[in-house]
C-alpha positions, 0 to 999 in steps of 0.5 A, a space after each residue: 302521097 301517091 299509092 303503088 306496086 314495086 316492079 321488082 318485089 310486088 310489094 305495095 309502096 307510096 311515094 313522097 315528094 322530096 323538097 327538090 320535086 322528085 319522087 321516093 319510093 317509100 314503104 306504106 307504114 310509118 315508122 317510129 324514129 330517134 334523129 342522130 346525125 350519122 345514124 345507120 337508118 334512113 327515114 323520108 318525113 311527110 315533107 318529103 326530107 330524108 333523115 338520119 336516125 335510128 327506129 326506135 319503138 314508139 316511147 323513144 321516139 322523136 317522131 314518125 316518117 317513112 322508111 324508104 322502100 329501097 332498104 327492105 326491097 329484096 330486088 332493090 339491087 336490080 334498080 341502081 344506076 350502072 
């Protein structure tokens, strides 16, 4: 887990590897989730997975991970591939 600052908000990030070698930006502090296949939230596991889910407070969930940065980045737009 690599420590950093976003380009476009300037807001701290971490990045974790995914399981195919590349890097995703995420944001520092873990979150707790439910996995639902389809769910409307994204969340990257420590292993670097991305999973389907809906963040719920620490009592429902199933475990923890890390919402990627690309989903509270007020600049996240300036960043997708044309």
């Amino acid at each position: 887990m690599t420590k950093s600052t976003c380009r476009g908000c300037g807001a701290p990030i971490i990045w974790l590897k995914t399981p195919g070698g590349k890097s995703m930006p995420c944001d520092p502090s873990p979150v707790y989730y439910k996995a639902v296949p389809g769910g409307k939230d994204r969340i990257v596991t420590t292993r670097g997975e991305v999973v389907s889910c809906e963040i719920v407070p620490g009592a429902d969930a199933t475990d923890a991970g890390y919402r990627p940065h690309w989903a509270t980045c007020p600049k996240a737009g300036d960043f997708k591939r044309r």
